[in-house]
PyMOL Python script that loads the backbone (N, CA, C, O; Angstrom):
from pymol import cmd

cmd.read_pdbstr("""\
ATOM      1  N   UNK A   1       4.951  14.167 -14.790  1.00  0.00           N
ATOM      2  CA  UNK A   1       4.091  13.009 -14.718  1.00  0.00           C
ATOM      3  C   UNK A   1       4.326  12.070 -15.896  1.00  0.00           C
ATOM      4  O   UNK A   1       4.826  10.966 -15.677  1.00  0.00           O
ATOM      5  N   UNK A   2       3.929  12.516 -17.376  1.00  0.00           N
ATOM      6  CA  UNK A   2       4.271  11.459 -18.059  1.00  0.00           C
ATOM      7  C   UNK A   2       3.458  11.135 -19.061  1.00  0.00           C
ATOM      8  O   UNK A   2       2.944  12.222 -19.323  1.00  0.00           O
ATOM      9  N   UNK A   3       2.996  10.340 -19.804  1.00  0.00           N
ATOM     10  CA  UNK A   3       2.157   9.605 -20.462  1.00  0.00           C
ATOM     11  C   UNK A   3       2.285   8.127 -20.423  1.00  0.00           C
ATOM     12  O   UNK A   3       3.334   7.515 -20.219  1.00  0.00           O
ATOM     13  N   UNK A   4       0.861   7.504 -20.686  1.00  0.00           N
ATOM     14  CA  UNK A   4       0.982   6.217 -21.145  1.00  0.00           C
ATOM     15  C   UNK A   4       0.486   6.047 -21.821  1.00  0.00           C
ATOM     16  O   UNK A   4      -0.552   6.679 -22.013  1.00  0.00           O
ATOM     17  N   UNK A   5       1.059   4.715 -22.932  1.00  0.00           N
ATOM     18  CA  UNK A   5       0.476   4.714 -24.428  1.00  0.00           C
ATOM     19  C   UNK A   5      -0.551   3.300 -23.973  1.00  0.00           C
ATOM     20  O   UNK A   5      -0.276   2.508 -23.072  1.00  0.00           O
ATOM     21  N   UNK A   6      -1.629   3.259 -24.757  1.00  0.00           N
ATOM     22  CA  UNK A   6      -3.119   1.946 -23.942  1.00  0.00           C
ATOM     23  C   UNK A   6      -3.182   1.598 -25.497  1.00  0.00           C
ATOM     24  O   UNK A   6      -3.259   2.455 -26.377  1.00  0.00           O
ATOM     25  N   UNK A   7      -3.137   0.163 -25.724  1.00  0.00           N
ATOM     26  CA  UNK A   7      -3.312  -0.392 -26.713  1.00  0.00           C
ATOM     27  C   UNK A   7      -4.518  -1.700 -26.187  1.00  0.00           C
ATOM     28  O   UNK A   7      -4.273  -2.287 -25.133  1.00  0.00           O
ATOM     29  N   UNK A   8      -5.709  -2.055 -26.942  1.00  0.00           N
ATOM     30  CA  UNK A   8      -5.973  -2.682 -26.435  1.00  0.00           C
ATOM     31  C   UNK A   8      -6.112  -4.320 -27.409  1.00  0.00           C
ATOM     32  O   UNK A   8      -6.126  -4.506 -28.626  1.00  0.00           O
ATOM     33  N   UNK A   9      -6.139  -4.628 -27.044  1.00  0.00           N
ATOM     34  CA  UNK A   9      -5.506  -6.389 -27.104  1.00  0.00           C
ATOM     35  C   UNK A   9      -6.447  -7.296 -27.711  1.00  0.00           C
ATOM     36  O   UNK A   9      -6.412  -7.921 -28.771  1.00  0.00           O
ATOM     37  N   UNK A  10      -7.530  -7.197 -26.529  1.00  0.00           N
ATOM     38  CA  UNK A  10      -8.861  -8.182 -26.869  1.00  0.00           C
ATOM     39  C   UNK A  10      -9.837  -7.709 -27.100  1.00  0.00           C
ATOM     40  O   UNK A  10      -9.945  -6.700 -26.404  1.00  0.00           O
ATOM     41  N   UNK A  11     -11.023  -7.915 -27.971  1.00  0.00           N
ATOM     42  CA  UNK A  11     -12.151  -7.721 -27.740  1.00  0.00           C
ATOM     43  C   UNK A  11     -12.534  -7.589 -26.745  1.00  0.00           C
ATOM     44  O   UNK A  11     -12.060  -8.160 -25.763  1.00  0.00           O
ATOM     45  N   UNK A  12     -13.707  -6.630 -26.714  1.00  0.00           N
ATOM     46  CA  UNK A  12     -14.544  -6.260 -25.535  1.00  0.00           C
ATOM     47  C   UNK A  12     -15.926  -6.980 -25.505  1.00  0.00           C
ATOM     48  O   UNK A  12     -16.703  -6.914 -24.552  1.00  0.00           O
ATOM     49  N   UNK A  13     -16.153  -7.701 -26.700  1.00  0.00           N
ATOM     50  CA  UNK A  13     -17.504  -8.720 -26.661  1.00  0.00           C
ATOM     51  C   UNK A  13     -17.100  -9.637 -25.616  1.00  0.00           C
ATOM     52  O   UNK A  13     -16.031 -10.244 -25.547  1.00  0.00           O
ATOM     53  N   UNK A  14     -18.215  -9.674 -24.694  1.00  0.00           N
ATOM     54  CA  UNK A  14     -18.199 -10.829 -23.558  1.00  0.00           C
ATOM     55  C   UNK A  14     -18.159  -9.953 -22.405  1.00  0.00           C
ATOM     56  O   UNK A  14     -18.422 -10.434 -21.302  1.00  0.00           O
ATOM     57  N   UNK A  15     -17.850  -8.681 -22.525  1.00  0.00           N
ATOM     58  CA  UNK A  15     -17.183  -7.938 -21.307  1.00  0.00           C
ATOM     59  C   UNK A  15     -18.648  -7.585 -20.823  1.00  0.00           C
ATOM     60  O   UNK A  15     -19.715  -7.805 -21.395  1.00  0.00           O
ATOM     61  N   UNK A  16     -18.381  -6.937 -19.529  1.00  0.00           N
ATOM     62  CA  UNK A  16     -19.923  -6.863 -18.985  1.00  0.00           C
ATOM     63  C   UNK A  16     -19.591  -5.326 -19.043  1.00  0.00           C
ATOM     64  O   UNK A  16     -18.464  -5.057 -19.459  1.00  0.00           O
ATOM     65  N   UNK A  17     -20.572  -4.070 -18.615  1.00  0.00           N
ATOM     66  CA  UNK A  17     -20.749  -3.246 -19.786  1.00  0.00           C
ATOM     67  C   UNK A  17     -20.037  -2.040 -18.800  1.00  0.00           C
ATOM     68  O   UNK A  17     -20.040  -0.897 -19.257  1.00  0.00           O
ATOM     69  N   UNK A  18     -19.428  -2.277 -17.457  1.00  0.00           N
ATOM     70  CA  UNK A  18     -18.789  -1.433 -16.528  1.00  0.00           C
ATOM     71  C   UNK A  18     -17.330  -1.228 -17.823  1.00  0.00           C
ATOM     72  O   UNK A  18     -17.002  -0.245 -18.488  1.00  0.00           O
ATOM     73  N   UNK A  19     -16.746  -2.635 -17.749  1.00  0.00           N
ATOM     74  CA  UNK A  19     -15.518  -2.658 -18.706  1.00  0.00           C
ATOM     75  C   UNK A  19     -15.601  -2.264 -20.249  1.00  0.00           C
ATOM     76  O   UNK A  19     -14.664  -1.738 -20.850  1.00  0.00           O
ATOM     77  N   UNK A  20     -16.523  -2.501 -20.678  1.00  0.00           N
ATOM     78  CA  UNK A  20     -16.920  -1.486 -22.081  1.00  0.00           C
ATOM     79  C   UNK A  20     -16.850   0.040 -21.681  1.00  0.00           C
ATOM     80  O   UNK A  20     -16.233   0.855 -22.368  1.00  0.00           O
ATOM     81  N   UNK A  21     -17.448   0.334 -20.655  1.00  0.00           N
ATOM     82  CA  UNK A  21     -17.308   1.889 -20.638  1.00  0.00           C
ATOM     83  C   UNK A  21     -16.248   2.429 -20.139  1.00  0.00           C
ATOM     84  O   UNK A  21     -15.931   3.603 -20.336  1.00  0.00           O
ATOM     85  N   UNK A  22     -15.755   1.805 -19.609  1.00  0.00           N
ATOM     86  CA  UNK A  22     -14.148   2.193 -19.394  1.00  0.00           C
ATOM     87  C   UNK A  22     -13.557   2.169 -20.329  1.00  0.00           C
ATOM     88  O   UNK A  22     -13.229   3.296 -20.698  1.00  0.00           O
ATOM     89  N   UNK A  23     -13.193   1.288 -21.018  1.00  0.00           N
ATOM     90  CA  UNK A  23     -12.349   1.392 -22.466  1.00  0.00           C
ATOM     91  C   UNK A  23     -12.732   2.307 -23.530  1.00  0.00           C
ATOM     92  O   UNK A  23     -11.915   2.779 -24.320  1.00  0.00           O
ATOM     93  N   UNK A  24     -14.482   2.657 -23.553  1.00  0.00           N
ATOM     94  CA  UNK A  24     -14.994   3.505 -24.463  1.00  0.00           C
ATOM     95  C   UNK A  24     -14.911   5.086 -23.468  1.00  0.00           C
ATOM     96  O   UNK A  24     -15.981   5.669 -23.638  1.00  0.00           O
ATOM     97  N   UNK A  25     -14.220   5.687 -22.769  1.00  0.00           N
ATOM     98  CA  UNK A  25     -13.936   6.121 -22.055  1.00  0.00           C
ATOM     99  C   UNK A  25     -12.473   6.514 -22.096  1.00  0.00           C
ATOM    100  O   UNK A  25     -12.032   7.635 -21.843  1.00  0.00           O
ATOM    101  N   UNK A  26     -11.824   5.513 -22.425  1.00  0.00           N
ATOM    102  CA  UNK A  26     -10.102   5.736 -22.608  1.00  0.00           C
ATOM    103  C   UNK A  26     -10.047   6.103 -24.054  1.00  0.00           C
ATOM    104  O   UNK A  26      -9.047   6.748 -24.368  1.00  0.00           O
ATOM    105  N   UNK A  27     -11.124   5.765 -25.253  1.00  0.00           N
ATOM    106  CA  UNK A  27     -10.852   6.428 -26.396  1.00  0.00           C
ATOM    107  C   UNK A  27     -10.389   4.631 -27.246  1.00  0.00           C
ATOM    108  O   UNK A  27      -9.466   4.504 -28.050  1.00  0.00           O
ATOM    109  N   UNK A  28     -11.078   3.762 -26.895  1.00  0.00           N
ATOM    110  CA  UNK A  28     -10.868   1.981 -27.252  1.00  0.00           C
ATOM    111  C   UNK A  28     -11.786   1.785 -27.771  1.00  0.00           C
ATOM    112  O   UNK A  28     -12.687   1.951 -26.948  1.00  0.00           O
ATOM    113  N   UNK A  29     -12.309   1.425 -28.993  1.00  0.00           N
ATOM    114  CA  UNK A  29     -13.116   0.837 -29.404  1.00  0.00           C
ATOM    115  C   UNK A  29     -12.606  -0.905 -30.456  1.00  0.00           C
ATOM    116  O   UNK A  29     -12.824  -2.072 -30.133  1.00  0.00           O
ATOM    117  N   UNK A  30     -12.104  -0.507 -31.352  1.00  0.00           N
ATOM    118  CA  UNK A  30     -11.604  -1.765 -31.279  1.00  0.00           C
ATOM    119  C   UNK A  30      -9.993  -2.338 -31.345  1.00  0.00           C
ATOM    120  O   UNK A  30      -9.040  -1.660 -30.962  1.00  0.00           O
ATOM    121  N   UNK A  31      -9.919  -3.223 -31.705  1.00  0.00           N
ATOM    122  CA  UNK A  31      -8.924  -4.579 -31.403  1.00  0.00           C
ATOM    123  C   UNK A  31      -7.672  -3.681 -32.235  1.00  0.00           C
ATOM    124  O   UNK A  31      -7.488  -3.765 -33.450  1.00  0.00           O
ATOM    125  N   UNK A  32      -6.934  -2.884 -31.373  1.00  0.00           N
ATOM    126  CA  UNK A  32      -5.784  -2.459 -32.143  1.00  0.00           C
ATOM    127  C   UNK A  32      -6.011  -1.066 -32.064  1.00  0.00           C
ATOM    128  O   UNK A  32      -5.308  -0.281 -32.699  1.00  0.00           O
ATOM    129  N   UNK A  33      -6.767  -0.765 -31.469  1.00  0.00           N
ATOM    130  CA  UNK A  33      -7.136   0.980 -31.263  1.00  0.00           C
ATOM    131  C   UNK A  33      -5.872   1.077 -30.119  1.00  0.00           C
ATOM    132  O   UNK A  33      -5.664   0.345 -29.151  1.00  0.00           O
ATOM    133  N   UNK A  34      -5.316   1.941 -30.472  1.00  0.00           N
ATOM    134  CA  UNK A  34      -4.162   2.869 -29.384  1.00  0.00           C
ATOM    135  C   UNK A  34      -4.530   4.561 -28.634  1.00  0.00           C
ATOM    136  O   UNK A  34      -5.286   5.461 -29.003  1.00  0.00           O
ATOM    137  N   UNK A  35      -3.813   4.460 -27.728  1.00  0.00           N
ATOM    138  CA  UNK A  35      -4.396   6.003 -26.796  1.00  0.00           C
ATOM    139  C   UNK A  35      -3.251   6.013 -26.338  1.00  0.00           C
ATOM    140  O   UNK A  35      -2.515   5.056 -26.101  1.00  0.00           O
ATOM    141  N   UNK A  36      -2.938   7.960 -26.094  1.00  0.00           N
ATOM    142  CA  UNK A  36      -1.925   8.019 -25.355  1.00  0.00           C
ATOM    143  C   UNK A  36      -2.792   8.766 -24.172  1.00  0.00           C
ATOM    144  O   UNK A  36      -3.772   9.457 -24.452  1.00  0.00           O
ATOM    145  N   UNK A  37      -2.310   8.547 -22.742  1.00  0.00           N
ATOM    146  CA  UNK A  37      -3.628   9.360 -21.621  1.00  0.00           C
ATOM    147  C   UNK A  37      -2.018   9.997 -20.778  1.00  0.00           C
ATOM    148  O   UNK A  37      -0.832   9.782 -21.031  1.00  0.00           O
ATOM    149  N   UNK A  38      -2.626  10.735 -19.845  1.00  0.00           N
ATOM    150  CA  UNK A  38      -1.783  11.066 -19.079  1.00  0.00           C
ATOM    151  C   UNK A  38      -1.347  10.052 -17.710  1.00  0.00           C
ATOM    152  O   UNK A  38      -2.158   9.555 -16.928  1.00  0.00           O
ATOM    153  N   UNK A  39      -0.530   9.969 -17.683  1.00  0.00           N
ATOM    154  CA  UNK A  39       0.044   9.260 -16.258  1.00  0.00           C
ATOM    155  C   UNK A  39      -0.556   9.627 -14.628  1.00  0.00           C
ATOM    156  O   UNK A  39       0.241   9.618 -13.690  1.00  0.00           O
ATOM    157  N   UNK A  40      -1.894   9.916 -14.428  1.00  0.00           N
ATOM    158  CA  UNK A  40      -2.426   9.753 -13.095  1.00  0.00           C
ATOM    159  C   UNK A  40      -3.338   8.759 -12.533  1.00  0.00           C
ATOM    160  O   UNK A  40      -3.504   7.650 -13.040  1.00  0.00           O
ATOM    161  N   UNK A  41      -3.766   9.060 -11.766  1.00  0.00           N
ATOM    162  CA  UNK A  41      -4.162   7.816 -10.972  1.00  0.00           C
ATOM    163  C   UNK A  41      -5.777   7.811 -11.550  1.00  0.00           C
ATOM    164  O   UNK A  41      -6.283   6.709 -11.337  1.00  0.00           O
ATOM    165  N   UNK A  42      -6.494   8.545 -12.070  1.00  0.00           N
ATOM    166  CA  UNK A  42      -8.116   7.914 -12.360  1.00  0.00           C
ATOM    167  C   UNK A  42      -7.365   7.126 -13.875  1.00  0.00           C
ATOM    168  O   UNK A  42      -8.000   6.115 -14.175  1.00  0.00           O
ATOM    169  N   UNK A  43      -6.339   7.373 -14.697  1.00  0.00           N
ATOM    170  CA  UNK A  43      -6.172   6.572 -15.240  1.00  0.00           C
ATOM    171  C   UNK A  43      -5.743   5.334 -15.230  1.00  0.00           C
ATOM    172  O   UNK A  43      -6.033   4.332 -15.884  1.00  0.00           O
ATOM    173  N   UNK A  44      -4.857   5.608 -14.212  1.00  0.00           N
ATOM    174  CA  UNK A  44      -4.743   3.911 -13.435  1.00  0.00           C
ATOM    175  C   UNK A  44      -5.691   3.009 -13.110  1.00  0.00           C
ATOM    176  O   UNK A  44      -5.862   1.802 -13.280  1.00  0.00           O
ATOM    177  N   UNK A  45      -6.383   4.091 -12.490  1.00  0.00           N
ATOM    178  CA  UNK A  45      -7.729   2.873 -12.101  1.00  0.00           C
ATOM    179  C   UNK A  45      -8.559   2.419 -12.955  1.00  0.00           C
ATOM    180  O   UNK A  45      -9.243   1.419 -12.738  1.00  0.00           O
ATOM    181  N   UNK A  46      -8.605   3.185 -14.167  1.00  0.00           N
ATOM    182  CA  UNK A  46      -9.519   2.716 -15.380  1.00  0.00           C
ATOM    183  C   UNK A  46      -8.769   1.604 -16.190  1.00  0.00           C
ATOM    184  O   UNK A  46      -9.369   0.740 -16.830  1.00  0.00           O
ATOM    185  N   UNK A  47      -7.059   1.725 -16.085  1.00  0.00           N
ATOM    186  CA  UNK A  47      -6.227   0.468 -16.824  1.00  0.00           C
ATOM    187  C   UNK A  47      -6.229  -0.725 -15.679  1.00  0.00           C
ATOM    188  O   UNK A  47      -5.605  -1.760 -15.912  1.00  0.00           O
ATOM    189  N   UNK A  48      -6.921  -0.561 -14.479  1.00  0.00           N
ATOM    190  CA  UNK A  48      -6.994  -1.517 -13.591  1.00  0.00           C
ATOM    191  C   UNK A  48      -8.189  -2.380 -13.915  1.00  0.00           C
ATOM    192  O   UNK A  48      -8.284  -3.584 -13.677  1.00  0.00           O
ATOM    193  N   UNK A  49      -8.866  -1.796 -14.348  1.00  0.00           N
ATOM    194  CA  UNK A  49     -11.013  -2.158 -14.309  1.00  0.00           C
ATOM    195  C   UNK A  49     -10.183  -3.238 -15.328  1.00  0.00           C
ATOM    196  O   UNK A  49     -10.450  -4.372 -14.932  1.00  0.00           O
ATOM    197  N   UNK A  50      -9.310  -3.282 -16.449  1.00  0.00           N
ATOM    198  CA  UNK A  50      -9.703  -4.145 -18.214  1.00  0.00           C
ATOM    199  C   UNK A  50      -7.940  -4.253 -18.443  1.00  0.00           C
ATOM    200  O   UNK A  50      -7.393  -3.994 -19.515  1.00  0.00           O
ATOM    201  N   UNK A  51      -7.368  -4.599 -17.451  1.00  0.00           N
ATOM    202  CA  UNK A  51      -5.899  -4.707 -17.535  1.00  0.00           C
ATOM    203  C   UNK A  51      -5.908  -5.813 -18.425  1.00  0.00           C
ATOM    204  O   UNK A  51      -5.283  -5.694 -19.479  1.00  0.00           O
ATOM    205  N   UNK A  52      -6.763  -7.310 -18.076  1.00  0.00           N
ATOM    206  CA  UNK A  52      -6.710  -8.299 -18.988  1.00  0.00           C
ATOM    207  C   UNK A  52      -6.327  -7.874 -20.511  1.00  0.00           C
ATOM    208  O   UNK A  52      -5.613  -8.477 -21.311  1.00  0.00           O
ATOM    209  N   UNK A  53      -7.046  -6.612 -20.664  1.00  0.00           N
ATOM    210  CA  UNK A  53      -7.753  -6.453 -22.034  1.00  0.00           C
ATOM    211  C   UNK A  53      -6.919  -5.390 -23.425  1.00  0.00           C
ATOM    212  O   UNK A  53      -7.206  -5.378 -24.622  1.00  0.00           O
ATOM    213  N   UNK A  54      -5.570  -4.386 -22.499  1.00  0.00           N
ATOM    214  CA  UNK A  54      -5.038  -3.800 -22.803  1.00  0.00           C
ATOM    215  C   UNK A  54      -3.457  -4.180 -22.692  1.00  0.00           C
ATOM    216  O   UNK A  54      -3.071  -4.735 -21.663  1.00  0.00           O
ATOM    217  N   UNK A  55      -2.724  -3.946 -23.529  1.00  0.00           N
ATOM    218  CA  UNK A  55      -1.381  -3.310 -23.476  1.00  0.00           C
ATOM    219  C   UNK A  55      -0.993  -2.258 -23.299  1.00  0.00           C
ATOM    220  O   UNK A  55      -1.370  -1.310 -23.987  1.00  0.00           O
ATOM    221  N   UNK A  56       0.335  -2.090 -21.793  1.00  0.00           N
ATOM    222  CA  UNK A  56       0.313  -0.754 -21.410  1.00  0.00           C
ATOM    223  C   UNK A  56       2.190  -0.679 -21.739  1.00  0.00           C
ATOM    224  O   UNK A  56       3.072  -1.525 -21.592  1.00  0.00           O
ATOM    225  N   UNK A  57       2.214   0.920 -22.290  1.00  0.00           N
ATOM    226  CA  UNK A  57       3.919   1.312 -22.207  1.00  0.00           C
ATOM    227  C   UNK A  57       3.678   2.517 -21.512  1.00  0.00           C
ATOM    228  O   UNK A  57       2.562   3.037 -21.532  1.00  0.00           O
ATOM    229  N   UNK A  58       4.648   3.011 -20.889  1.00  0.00           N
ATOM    230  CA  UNK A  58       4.918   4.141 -20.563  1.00  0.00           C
ATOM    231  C   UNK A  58       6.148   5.232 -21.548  1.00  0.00           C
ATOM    232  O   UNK A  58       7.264   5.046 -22.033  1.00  0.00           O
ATOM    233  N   UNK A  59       5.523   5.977 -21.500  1.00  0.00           N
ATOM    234  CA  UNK A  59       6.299   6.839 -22.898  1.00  0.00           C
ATOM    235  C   UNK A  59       7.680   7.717 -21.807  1.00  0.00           C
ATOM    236  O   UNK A  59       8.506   8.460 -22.337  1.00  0.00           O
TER     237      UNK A  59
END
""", "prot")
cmd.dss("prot")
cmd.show_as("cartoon", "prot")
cmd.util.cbc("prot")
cmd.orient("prot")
């Protein structure tokens, strides 16, 4: 499967609070916080909810 590394980009002020808990959820709190998660699909869907909001690599 894999990993992916989640960097996130923007602030989460402004975000409405579904997309805060997703990111506080992936291990994001602020502007430059990095995560490595595993490569499946509830993680997909959680880099789907705040894609705006993150930078994604695949390792």
């Amino acid at each position: 499967m894999g990993e992916i590394k989640i960097k996130l980009a923007k602030s989460l002020i402004g975000g409405n609070t579904n997309q805060i808990a997703v990111a506080h959820s992936l291990g994001l709190k602020k502007i430059g916080d990095e995560t490595t998660q595993p490569n499946n699909l509830q993680t997909k869907g959680k880099i789907n909810k705040i894609t705006h909001l993150v930078n994604v690599e695949k390792n």
